[in-house]
PyMOL commands that place a pseudoatom at each C-alpha (Angstrom):
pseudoatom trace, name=CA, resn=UNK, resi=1, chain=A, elem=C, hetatm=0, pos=[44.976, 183.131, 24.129]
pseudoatom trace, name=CA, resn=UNK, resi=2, chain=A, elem=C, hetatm=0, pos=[45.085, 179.449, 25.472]
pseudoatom trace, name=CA, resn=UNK, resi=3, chain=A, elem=C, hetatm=0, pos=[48.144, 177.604, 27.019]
pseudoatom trace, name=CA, resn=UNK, resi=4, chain=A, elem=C, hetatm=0, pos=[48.481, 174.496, 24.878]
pseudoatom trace, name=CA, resn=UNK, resi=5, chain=A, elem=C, hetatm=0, pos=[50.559, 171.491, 26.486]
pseudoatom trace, name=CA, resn=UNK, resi=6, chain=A, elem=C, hetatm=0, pos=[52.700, 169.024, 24.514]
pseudoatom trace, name=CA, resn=UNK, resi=7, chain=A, elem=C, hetatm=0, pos=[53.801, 166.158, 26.436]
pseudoatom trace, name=CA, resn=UNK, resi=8, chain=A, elem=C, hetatm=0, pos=[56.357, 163.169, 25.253]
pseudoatom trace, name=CA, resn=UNK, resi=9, chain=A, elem=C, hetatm=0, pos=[57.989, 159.839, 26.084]
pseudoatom trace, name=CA, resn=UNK, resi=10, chain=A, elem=C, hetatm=0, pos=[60.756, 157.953, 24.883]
pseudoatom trace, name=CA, resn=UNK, resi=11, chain=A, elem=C, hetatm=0, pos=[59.044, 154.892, 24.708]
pseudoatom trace, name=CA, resn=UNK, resi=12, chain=A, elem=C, hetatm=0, pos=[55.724, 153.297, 24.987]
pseudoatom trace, name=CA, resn=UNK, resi=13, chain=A, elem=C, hetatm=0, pos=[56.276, 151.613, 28.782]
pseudoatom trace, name=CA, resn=UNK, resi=14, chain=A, elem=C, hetatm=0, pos=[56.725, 155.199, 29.916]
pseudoatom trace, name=CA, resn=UNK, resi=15, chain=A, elem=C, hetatm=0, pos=[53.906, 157.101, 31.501]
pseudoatom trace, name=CA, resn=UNK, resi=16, chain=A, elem=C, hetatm=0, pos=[53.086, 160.757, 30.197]
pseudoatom trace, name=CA, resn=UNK, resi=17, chain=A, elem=C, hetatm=0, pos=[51.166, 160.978, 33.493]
pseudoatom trace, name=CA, resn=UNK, resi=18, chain=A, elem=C, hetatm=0, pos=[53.687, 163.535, 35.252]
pseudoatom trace, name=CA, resn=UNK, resi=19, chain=A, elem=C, hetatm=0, pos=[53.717, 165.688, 32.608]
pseudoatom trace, name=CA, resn=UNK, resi=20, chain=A, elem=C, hetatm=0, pos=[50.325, 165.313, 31.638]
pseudoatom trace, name=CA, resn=UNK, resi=21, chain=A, elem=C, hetatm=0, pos=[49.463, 166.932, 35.418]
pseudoatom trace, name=CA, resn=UNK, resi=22, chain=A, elem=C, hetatm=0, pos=[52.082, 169.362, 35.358]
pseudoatom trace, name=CA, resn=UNK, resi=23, chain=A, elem=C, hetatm=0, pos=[50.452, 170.857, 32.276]
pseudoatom trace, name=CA, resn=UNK, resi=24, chain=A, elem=C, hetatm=0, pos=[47.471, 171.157, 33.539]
pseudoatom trace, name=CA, resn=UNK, resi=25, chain=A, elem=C, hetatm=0, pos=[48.123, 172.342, 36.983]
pseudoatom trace, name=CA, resn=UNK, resi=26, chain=A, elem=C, hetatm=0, pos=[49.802, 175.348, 34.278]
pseudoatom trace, name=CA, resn=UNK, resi=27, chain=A, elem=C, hetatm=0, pos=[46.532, 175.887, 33.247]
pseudoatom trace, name=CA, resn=UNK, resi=28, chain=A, elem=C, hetatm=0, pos=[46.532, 173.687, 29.224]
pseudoatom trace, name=CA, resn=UNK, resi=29, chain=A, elem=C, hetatm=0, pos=[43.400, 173.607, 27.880]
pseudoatom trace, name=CA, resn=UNK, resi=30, chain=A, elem=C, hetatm=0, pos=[44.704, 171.101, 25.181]
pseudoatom trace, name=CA, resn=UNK, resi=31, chain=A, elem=C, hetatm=0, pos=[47.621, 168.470, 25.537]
pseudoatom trace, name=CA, resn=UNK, resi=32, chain=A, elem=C, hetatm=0, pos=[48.836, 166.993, 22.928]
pseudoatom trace, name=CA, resn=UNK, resi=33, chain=A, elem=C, hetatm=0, pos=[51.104, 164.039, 23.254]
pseudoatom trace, name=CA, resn=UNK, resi=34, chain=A, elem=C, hetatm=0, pos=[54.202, 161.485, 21.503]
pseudoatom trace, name=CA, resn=UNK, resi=35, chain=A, elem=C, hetatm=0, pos=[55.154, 158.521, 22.241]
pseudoatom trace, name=CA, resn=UNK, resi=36, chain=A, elem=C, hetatm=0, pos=[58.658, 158.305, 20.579]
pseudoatom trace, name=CA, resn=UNK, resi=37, chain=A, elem=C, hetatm=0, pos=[62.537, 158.781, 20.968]
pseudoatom trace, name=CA, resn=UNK, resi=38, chain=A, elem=C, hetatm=0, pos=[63.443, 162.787, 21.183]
pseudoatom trace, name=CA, resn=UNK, resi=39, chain=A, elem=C, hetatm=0, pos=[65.784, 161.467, 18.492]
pseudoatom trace, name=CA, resn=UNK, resi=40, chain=A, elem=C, hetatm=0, pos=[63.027, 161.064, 15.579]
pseudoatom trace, name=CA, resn=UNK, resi=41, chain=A, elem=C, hetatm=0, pos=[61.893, 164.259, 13.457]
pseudoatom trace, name=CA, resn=UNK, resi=42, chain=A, elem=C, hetatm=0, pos=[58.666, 162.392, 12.856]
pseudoatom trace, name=CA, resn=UNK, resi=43, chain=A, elem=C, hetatm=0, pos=[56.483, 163.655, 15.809]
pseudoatom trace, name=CA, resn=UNK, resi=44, chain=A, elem=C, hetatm=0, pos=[53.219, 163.801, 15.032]
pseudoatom trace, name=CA, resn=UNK, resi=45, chain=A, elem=C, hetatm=0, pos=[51.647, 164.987, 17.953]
pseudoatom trace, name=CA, resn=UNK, resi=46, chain=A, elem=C, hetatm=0, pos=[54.128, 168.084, 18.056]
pseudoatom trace, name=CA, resn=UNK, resi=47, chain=A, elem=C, hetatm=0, pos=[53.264, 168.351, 13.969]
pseudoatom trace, name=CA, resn=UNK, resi=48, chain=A, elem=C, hetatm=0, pos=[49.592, 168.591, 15.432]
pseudoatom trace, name=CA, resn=UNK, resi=49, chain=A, elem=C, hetatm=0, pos=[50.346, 170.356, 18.237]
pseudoatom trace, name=CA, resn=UNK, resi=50, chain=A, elem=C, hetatm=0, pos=[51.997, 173.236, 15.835]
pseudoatom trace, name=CA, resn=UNK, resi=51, chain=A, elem=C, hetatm=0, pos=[49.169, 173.117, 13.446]
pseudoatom trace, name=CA, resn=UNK, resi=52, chain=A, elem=C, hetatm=0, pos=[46.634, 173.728, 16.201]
pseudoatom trace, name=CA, resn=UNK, resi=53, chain=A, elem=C, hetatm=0, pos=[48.018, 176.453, 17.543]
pseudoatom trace, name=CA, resn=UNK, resi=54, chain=A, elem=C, hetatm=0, pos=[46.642, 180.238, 17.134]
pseudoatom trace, name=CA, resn=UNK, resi=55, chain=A, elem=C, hetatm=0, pos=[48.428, 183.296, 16.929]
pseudoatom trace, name=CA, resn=UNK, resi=56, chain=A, elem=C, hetatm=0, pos=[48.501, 184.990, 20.432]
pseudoatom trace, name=CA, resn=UNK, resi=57, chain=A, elem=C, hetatm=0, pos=[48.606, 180.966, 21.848]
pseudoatom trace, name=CA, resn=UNK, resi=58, chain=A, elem=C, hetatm=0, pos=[51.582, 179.357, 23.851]
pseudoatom trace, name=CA, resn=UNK, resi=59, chain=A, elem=C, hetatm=0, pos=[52.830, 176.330, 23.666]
pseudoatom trace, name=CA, resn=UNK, resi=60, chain=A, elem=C, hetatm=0, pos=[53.683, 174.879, 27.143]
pseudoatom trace, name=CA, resn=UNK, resi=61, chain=A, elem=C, hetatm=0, pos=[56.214, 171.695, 27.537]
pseudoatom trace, name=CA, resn=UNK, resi=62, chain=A, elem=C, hetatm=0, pos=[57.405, 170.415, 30.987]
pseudoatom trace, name=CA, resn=UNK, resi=63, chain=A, elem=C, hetatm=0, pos=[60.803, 170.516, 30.018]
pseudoatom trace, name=CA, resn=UNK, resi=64, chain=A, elem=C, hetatm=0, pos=[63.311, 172.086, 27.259]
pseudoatom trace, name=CA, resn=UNK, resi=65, chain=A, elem=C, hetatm=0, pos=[64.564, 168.384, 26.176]
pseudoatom trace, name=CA, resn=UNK, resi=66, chain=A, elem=C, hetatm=0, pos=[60.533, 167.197, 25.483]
pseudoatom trace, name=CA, resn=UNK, resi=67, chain=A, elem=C, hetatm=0, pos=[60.360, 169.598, 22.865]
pseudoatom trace, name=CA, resn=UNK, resi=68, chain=A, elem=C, hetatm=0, pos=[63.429, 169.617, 20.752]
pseudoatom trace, name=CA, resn=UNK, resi=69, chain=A, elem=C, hetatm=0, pos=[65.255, 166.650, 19.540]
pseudoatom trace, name=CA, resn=UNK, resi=70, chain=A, elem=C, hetatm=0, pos=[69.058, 169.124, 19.941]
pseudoatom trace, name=CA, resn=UNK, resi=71, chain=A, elem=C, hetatm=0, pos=[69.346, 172.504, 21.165]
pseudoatom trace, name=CA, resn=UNK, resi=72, chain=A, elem=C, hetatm=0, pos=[69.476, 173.534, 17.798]
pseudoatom trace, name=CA, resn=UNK, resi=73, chain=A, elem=C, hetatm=0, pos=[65.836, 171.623, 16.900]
pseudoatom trace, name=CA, resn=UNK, resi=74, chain=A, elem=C, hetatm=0, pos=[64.703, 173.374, 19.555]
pseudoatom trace, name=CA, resn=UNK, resi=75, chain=A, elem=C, hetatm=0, pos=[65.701, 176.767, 19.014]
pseudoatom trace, name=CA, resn=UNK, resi=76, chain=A, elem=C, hetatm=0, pos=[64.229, 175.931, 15.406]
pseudoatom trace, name=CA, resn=UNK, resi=77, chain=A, elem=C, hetatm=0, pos=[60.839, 174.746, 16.593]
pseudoatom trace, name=CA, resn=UNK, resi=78, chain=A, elem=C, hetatm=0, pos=[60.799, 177.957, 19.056]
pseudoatom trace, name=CA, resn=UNK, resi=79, chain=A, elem=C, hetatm=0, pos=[61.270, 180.469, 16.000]
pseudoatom trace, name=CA, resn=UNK, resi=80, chain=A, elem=C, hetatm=0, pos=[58.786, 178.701, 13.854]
pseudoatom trace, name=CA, resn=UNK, resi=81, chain=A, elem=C, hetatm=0, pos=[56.503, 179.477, 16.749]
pseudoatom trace, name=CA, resn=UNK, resi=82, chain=A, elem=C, hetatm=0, pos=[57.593, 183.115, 17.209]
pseudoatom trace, name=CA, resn=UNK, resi=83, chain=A, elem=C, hetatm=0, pos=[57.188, 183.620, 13.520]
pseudoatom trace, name=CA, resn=UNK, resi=84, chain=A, elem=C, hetatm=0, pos=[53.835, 182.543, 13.351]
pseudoatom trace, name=CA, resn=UNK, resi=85, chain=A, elem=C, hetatm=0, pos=[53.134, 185.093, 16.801]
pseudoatom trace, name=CA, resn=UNK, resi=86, chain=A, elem=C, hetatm=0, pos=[53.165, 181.736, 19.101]
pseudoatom trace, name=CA, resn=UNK, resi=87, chain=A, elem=C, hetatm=0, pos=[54.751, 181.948, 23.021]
pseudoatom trace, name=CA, resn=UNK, resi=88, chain=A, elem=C, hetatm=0, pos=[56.595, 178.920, 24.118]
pseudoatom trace, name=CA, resn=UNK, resi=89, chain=A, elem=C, hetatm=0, pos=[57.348, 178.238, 27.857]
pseudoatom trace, name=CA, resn=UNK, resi=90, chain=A, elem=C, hetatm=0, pos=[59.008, 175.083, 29.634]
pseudoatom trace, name=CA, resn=UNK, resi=91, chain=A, elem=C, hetatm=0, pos=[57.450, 174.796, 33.279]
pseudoatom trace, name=CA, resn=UNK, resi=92, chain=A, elem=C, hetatm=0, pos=[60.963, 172.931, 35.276]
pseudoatom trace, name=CA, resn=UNK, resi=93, chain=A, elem=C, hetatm=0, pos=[63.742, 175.624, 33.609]
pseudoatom trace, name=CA, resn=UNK, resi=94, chain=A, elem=C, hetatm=0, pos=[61.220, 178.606, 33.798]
pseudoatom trace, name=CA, resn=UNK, resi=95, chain=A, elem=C, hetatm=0, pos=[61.434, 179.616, 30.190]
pseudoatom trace, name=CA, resn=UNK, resi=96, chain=A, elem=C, hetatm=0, pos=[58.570, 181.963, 28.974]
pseudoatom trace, name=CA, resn=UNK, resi=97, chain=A, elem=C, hetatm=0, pos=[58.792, 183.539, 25.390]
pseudoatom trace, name=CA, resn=UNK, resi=98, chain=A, elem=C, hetatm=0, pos=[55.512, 185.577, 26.344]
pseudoatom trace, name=CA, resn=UNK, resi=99, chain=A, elem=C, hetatm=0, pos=[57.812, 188.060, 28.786]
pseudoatom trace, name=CA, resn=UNK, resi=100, chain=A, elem=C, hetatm=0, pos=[60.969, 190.316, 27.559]
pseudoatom trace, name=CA, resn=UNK, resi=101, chain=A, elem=C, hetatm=0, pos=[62.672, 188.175, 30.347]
pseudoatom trace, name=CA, resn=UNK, resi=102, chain=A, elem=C, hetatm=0, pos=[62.403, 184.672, 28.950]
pseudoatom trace, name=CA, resn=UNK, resi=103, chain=A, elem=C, hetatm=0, pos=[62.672, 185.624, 25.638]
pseudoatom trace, name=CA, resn=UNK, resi=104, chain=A, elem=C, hetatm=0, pos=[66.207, 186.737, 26.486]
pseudoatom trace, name=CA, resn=UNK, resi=105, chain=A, elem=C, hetatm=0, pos=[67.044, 183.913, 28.181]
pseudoatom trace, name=CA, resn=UNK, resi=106, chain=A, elem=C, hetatm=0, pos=[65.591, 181.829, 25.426]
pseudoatom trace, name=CA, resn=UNK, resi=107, chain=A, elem=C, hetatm=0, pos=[67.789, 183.986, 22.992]
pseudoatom trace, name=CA, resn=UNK, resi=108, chain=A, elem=C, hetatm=0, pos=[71.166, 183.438, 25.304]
pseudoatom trace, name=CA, resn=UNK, resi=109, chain=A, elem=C, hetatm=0, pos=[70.139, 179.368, 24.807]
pseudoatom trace, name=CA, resn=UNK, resi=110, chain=A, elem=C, hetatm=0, pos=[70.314, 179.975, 21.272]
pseudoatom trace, name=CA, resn=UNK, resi=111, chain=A, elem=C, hetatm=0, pos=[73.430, 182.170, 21.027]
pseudoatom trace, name=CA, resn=UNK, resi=112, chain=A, elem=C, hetatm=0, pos=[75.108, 179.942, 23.420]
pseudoatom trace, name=CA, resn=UNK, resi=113, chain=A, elem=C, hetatm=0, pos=[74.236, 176.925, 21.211]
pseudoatom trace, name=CA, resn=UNK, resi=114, chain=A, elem=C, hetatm=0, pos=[75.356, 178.695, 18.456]
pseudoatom trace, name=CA, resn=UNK, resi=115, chain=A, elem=C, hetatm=0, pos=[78.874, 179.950, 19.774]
pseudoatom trace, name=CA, resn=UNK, resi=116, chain=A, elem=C, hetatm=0, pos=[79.134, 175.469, 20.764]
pseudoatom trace, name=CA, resn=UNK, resi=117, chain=A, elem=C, hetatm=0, pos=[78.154, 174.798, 17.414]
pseudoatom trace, name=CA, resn=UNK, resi=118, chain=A, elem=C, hetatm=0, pos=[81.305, 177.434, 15.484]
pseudoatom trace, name=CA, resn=UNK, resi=119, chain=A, elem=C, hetatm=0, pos=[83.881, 176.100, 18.083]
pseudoatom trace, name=CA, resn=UNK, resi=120, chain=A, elem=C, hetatm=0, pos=[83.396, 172.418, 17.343]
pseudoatom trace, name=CA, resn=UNK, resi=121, chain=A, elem=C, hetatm=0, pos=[83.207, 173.584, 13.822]
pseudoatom trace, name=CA, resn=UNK, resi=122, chain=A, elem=C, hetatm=0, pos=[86.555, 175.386, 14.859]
pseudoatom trace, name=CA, resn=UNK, resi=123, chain=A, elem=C, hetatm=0, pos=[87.980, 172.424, 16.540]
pseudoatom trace, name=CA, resn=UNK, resi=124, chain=A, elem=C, hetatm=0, pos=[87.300, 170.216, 13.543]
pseudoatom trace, name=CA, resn=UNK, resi=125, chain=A, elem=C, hetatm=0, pos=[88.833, 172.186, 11.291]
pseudoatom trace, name=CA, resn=UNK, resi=126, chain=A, elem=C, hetatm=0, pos=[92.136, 172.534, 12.804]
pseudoatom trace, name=CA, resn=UNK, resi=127, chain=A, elem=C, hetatm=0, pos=[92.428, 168.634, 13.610]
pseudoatom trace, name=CA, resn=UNK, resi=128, chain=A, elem=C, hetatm=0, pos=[91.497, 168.214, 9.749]
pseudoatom trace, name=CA, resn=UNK, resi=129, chain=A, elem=C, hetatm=0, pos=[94.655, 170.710, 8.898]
pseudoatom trace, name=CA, resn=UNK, resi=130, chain=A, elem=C, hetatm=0, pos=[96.911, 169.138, 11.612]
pseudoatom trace, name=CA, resn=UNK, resi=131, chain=A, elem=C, hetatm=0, pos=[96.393, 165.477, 10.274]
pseudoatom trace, name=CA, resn=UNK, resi=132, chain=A, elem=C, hetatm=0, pos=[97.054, 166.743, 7.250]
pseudoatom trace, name=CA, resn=UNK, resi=133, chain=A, elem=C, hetatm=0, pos=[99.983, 168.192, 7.736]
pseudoatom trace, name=CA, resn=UNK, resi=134, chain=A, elem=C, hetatm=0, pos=[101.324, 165.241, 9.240]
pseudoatom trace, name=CA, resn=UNK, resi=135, chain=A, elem=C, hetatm=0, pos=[100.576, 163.629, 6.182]
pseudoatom trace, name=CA, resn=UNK, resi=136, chain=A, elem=C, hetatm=0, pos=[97.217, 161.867, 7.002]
pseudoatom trace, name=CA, resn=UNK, resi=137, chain=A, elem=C, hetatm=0, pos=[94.643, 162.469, 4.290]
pseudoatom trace, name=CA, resn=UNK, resi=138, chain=A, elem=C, hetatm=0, pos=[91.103, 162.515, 5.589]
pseudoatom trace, name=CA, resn=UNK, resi=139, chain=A, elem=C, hetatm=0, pos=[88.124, 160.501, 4.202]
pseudoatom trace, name=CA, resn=UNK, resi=140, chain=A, elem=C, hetatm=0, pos=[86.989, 156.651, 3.563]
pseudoatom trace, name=CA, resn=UNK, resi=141, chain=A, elem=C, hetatm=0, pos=[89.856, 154.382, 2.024]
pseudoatom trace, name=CA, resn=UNK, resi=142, chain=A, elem=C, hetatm=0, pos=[89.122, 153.973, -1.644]
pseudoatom trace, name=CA, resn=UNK, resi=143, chain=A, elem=C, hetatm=0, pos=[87.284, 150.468, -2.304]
pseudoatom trace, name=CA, resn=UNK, resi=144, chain=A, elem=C, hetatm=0, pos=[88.927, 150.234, -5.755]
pseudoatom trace, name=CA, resn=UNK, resi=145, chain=A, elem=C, hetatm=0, pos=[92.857, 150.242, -5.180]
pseudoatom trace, name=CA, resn=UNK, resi=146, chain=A, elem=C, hetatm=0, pos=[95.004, 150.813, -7.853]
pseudoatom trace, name=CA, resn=UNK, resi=147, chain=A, elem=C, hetatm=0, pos=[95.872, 147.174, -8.463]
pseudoatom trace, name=CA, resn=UNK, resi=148, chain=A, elem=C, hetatm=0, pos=[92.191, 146.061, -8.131]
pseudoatom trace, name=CA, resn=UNK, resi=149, chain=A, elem=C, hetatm=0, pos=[91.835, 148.673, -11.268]
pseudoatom trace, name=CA, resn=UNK, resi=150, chain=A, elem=C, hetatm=0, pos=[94.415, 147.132, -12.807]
pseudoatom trace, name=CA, resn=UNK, resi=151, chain=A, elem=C, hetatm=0, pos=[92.953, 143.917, -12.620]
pseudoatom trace, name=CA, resn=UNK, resi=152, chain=A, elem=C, hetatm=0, pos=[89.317, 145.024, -13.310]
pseudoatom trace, name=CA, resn=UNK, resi=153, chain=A, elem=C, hetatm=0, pos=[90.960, 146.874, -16.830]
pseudoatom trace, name=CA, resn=UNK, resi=154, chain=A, elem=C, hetatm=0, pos=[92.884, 143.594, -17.997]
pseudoatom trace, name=CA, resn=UNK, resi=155, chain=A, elem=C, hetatm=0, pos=[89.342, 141.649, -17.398]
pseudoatom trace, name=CA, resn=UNK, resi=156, chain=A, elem=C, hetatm=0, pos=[87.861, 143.848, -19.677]
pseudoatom trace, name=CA, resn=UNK, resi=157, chain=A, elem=C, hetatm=0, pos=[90.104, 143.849, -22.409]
pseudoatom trace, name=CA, resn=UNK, resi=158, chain=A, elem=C, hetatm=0, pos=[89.388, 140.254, -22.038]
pseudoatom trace, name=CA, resn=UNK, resi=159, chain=A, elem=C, hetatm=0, pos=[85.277, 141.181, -23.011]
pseudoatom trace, name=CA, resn=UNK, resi=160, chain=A, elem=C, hetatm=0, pos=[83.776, 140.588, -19.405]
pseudoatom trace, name=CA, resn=UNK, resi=161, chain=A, elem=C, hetatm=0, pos=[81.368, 143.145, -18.708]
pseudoatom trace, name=CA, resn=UNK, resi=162, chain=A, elem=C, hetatm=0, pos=[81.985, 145.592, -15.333]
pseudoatom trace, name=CA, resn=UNK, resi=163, chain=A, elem=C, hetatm=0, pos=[79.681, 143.515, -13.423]
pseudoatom trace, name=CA, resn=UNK, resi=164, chain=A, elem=C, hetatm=0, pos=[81.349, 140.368, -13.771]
pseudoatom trace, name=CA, resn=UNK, resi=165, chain=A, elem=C, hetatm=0, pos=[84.954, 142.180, -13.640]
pseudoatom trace, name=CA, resn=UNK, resi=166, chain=A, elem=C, hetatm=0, pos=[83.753, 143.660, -10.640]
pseudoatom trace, name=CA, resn=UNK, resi=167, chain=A, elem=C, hetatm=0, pos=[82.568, 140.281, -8.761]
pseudoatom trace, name=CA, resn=UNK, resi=168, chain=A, elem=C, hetatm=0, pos=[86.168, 138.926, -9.685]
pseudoatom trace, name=CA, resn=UNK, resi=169, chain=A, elem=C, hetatm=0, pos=[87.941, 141.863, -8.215]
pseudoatom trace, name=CA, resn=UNK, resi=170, chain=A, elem=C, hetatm=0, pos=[85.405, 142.010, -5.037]
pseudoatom trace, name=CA, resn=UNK, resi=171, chain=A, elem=C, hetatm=0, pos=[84.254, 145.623, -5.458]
pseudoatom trace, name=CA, resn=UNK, resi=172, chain=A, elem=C, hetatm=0, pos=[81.057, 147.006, -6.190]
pseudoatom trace, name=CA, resn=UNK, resi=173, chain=A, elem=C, hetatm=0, pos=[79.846, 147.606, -9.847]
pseudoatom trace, name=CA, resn=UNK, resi=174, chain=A, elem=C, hetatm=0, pos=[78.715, 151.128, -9.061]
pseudoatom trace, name=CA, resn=UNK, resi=175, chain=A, elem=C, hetatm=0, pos=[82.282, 151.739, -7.444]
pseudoatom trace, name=CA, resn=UNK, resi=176, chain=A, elem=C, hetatm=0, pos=[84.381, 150.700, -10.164]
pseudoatom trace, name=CA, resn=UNK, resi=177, chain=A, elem=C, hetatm=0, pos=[82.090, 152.198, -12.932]
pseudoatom trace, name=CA, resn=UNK, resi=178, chain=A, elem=C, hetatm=0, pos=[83.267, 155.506, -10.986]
pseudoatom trace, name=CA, resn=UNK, resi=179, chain=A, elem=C, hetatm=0, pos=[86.542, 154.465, -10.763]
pseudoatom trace, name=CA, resn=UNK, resi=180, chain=A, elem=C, hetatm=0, pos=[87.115, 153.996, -14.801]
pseudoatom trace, name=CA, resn=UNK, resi=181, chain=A, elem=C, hetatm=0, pos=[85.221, 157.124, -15.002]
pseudoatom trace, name=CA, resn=UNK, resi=182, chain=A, elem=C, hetatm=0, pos=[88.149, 159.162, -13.146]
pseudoatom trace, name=CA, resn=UNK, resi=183, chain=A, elem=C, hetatm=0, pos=[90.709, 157.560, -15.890]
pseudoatom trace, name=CA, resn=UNK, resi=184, chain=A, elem=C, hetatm=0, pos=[88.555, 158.580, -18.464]
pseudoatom trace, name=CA, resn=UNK, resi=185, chain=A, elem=C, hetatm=0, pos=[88.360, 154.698, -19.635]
pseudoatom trace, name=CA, resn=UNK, resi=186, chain=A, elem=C, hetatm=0, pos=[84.323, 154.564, -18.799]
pseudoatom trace, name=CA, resn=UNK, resi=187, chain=A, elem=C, hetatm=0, pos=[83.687, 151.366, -20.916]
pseudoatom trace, name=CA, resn=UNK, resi=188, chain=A, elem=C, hetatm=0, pos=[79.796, 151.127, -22.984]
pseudoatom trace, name=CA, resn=UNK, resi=189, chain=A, elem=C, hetatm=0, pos=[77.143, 149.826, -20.320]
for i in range(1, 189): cmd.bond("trace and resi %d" % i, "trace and resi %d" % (i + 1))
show_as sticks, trace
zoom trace
């Protein structure tokens, strides 16, 4: 069973050397390390970290936020280790999947995360059905207007081919091939 650190800074002119000691002074025989914004799924030290790890092993971080990009990442990352028979403990919050103690704590995290994650959902949805009730429809603007379909029709009846009706109208090909498409009108490509 061997404690095995992963360490990680937002950018290269920061120093993993705090976290680096902290991990050891926990007792990690291994510490593996990234050099990148929490932000980016690709981690490859945390890929090799997760790889590397045995069943029966924990993985140790200094804090909550080095290992997960959200709280839900996070939660993710510590299930995929659970799943696989993996601790996980964070040395400044005090979280320890390896006890019945700090894998309930770890578990309130995850409901609590979960509970922010319906209401917004929640939230959203009844601002969506108030707007529209007040008559405001939701979404992007349509690029082709009516009258720039009108237009973009009467320059192909002339024989111009979408593309070059579409320069003349100032809309994208792609966007008023879709648009003819809805009318039923699609002309031969």
């Amino acid at each position: 069973m061997a404690l095995i650190g992963y360490a990680r800074v937002s950018t290269a002119d920061q120093t993993l050397a705090l976290q680096h000691d902290a991990l050891r002074s926990a007792g990690c025989d291994h510490v593996f390390e990234d050099r990148a914004s929490g932000a980016k799924a690709d981690r490859p030290g945390l890929t090799e970290a997760i790889a590397y790890v045995r069943r029966g092993d924990t993985v140790v971080v200094w804090k909550l936020d080095r290992l997960g990009r959200s709280m839900a990442h996070l939660i993710e990352t510590v299930r995929r280790l659970e799943a696989k028979g993996i601790g996980f403990r964070s040395l400044t919050e005090g979280v320890d999947t390896t006890t019945p103690g700090g894998t309930l704590v770890f578990h309130l995290f995850g409901a609590l995360a979960q509970f922010e994650r319906d209401l917004i959902r929640e939230r959203t949805s009844a601002g969506l059905r108030a707007a529209e009730a007040r008559g405001h429809k939701g979404g992007r603007k349509p690029v082709v207007t009516p009258d720039k379909l009108v237009r973009a029709r009467a320059l192909l009846a002339t024989g111009l081919t979408v593309r070059e009706a579409a320069a003349r109208v100032k809309v994208g090909k792609t966007a008023l091939y879709e648009a003819l498409a809805s009318l039923g009108t699609e002309p031969a490509a």
